[in-house]
N, C-alpha and C positions, 0 to 999 in steps of 0.2 A: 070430350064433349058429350058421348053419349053415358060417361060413368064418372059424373062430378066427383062421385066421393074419393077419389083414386085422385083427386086432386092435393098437392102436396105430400105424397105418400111414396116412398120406392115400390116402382112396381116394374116389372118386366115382361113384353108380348113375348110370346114364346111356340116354339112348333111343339108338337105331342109327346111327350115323355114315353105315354105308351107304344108308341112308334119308334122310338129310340131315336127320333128328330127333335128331342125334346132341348135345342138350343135357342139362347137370347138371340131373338132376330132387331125388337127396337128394346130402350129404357129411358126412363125417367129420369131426370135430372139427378134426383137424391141417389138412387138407385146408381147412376152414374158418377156419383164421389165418395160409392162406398167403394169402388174400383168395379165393379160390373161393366161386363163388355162384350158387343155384339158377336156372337161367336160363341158365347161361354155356354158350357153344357148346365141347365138347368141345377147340380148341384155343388156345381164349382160356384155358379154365382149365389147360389144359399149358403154358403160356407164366406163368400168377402162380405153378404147382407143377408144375415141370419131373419131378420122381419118383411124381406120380399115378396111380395105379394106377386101371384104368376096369372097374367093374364094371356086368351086364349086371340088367338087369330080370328081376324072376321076380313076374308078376302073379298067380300061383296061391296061392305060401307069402304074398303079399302082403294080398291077401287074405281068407287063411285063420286068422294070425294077428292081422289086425284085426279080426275076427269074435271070437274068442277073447279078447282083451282087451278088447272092449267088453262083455261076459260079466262078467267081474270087475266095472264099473262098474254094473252092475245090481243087485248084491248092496248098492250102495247107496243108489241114488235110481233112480227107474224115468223121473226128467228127465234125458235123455240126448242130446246132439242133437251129431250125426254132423259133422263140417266134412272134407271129404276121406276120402280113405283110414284115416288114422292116426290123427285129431287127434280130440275131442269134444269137449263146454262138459257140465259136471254142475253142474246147483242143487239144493245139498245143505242148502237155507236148509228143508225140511221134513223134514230128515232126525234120525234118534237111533239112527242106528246107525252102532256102533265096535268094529271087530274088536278085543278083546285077549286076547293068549297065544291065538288060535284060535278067542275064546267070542266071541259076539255078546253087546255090550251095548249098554245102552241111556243116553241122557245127555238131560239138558235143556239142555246148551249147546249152540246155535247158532250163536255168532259168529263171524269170521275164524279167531279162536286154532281153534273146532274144525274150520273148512274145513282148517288146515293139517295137523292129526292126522289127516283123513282122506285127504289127498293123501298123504303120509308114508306111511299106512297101505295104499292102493292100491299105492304104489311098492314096496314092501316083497312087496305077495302076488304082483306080476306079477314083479317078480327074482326071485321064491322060486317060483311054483308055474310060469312059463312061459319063464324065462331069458331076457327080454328085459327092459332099463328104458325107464322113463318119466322124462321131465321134464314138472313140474305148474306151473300157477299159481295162483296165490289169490286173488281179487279180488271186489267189489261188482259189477260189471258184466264184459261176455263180452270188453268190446275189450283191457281191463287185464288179463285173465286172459288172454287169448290172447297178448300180449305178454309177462307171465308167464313163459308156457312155455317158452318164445323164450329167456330173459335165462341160463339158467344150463341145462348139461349138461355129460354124462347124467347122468341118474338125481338130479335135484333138482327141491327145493320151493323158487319163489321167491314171497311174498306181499308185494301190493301193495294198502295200504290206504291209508284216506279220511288219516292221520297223514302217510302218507311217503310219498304219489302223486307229489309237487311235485318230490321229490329224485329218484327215482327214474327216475321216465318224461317229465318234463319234458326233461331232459339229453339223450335219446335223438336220434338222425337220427329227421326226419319218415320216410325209407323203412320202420323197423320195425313202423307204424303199420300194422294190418290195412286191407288194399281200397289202399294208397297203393305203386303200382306204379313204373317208374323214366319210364315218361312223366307218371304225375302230380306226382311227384315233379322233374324238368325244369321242369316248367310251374310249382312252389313253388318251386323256387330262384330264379326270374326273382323272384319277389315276395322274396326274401330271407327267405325261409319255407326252415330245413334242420332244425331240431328240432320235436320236437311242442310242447315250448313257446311256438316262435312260431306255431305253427299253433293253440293252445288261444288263444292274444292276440290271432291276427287276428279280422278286422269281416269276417264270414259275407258281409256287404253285397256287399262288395269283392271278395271271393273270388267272386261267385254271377256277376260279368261273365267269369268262366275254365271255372267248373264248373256253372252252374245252381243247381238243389234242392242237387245232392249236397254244395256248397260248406256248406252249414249241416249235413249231415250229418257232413263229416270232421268240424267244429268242435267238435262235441259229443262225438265220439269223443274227439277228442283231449284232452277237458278231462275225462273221465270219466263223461260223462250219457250215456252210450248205458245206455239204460233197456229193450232191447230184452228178450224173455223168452228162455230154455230153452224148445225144443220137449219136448211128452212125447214117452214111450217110443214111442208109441201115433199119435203126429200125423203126417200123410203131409202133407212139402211139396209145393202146388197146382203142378202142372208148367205154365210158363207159355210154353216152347221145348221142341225138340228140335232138336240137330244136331249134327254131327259133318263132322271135318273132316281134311284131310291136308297133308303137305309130301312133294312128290314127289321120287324119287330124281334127275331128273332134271329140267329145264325144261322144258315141254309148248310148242310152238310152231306145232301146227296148231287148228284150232278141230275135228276131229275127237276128239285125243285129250283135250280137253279137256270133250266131251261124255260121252268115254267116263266122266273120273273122276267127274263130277258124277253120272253114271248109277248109279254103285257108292258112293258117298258118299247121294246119295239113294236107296240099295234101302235102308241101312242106316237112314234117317232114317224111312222109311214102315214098315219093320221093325218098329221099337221105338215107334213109337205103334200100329200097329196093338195091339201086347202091351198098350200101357198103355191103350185103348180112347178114342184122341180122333182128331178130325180136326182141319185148320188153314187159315184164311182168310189166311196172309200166307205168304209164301216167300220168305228171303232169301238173297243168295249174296253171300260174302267171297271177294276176290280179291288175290292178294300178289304183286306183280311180283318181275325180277330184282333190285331196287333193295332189296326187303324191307321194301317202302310197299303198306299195306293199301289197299284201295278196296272199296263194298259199297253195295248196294243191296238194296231190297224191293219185291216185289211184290204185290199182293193178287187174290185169284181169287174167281169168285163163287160157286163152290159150294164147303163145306169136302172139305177131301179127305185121304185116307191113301196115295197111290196114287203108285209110285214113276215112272208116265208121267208124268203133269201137275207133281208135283214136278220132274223133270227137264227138262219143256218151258217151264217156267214160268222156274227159272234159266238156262235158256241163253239164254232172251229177255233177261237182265239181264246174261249176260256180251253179248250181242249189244250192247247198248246202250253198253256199258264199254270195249270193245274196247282189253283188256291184254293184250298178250303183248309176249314170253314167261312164261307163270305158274309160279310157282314153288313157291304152297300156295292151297288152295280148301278153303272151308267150304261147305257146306247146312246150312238152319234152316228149320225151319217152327214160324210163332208165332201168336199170336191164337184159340189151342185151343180146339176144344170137344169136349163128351162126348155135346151132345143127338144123338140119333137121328132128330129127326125134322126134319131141316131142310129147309128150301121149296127146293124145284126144281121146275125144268121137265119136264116128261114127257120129253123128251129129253133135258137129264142125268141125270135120274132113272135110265133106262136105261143110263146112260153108267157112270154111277158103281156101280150096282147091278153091270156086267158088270165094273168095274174089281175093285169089293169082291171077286166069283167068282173071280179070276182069283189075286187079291192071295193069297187064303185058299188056293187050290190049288199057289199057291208054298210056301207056310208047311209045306205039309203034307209038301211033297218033300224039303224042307228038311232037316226034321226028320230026316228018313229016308236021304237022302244026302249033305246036308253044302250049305255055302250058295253053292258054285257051281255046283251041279247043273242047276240050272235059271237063265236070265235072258231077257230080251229083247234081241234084235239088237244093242239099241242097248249093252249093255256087252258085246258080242264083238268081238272084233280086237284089243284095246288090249293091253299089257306091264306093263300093271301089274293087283297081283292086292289085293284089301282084302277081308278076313275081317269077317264080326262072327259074334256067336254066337246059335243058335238052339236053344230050351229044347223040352223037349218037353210043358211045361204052357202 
């Protein structure tokens, strides 16, 4: 919308090259049958589309217009539930309302036929009142409509019902399959598992010695019984992690600078819980060599905490134990949340944590006021690398 000429052309959004985040995050249609694929490293996809044109990220207009068009979707079910940036799932099975010529009206049909009038009917107000399209799906469950979406663009309705599920989505590569990434996907080709059909045929049994639980979950997916609900408008998913994590412009090779990223990776993780008001009993840390082989471990601590010290002293005790380098990308997580207040300590961390919490809050406050590297602790000074996050002032 905001760069016509990119209209009919392959072109691919993309994170920083220079950052060595430099992968396909969205593409273009054309860009899309030259085999370009979300994921692919900036010169893997110049090499299947030699004439790619690589465009940069704009997280602002991004968004700003997914705000906006989830706006439209409220004028028709207030069950709304957010998947990413761009995407949402509507259960429009209590709905009776249908735009036409402009008017609101009212219908007693429910069924697929009027899920597709109203998908049709969203697509229609968001080309027409916001210049961007949608492609919808139509389906009994989230995992077929989210597959759906997927099968035809821009700007199409494809519906996939309980008549024509078999022709349809059976046929498919297992990859299309939501949650089914290209290592699970490896791990199903060994079983002769490449369509979801074979994947709705396999014996959960059998799959549960590769996958666990989750091995009964694709199953069901793939057969159509994902019976799961639409959150409402209204429903705040239970936050059960926090963390954030990087790929550094360069390889880190001393255990210095690698204190330092985890230090600025965890200011960011004690950050955003403290905003969202939990503390956490476990600390994990993801480490990716030069080889681009994860490794990761957790730890658990005895007081919970928000406090971006002990989160950092707590991971370096697990890169200490790991002992990777040269690192290439690093995660922090802290999991095992809680909201109470009044957790049992000792009088001496009670103190500990009480001066942590003073300390954390009078960060926040500078924060706010000069920007998020105004202030830190020793331990993220010296280093060459810089990580922003943002801080609100509510």
């Amino acid at each position: 919308m905001h760069n016509p000429e990119l209209r009919g052309k392959a072109f691919a959004v993309c994170g920083d090259p220079a950052k060595r985040s430099g992968i396909v995050l969205a593409k273009s249609e054309l860009a899309k049958k030259a085999g370009v694929k979300t994921g692919d490293a900036i010169w893997e996809a110049k090499q299947k589309c030699p004439g790619l044109i690589i465009v940069s990220t704009n997280h602002g207009d991004y968004s700003k217009y997914s705000k906006i068009v989830r706006e439209v979707y409220y004028r028709y079910t207030d069950k709304v539930e957010a998947f990413g940036g761009d995407e949402a799932w509507l259960d429009i099975s209590g709905s009776r309302k249908l735009m036409t010529n402009d008017k609101l009206v009212m219908t007693n049909d429910c069924g697929i036929d009027f899920g597709k009038r109203i998908a049709d009917e969203i697509r229609r107000v968001i080309r027409e009142e916001i210049g961007l399209t949608v492609s919808v799906g139509v389906s009994w469950n989230k995992t077929y409509a989210k597959l759906g979406s997927d099968l035809k663009k821009p700007d199409a309705t494809t519906v996939i019902s309980r008549d024509n599920y078999r022709d349809v989505v059976f046929p498919l590569p297992v990859t299309d399959m939501l949650y089914v990434g290209r290592k699970t996907a490896r791990l199903l080709e060994k079983l002769n598992v490449k369509t979801i059909g074979d994947l709705a045929a396999f014996d959960p049994k059998i799959l549960e010695g590769h996958f666990g639980i989750n091995a009964y979950k694709m199953v069901t997916m793939a057969r159509g019984e994902d019976d799961s609900l639409v959150a409402d408008y209204h429903y705040k998913r239970e936050v059960k992690s926090v963390g954030n994590g990087t790929t550094l412009p360069r390889d880190l090779v001393t255990r210095r600078e690698v204190e330092h990223v985890v230090y600025l990776l965890s200011e960011e993780v004690a950050y955003r819980m403290r905003k969202k008001g939990v503390k956490g009993y476990t600390v994990n840390l993801s480490v990716r060599d030069k080889d681009l082989a994860w490794s990761g471990a957790q730890s658990s601590i005895r007081e919970a905490t928000n406090s971006v010290q002990t989160i950092t002293k707590t991971a370096m005790k697990i890169f200490d134990q790991k002992g990777i380098m040269p690192v290439r990308s690093l995660r922090v997580a802290v999991s095992n949340l809680t909201t109470d207040k009044r957790v049992q300590l000792s009088l001496l961390d009670d103190a500990r944590e009480d001066r942590n919490d003073k300390i954390s809050a009078a960060f926040d406050t500078i924060r706010r006021k000069h920007g998020t590297n105004s202030v830190m602790f020793g331990t993220g000074l010296g280093g060459d690398f810089k990580l922003e996050f943002e801080v609100l002032d509510n």
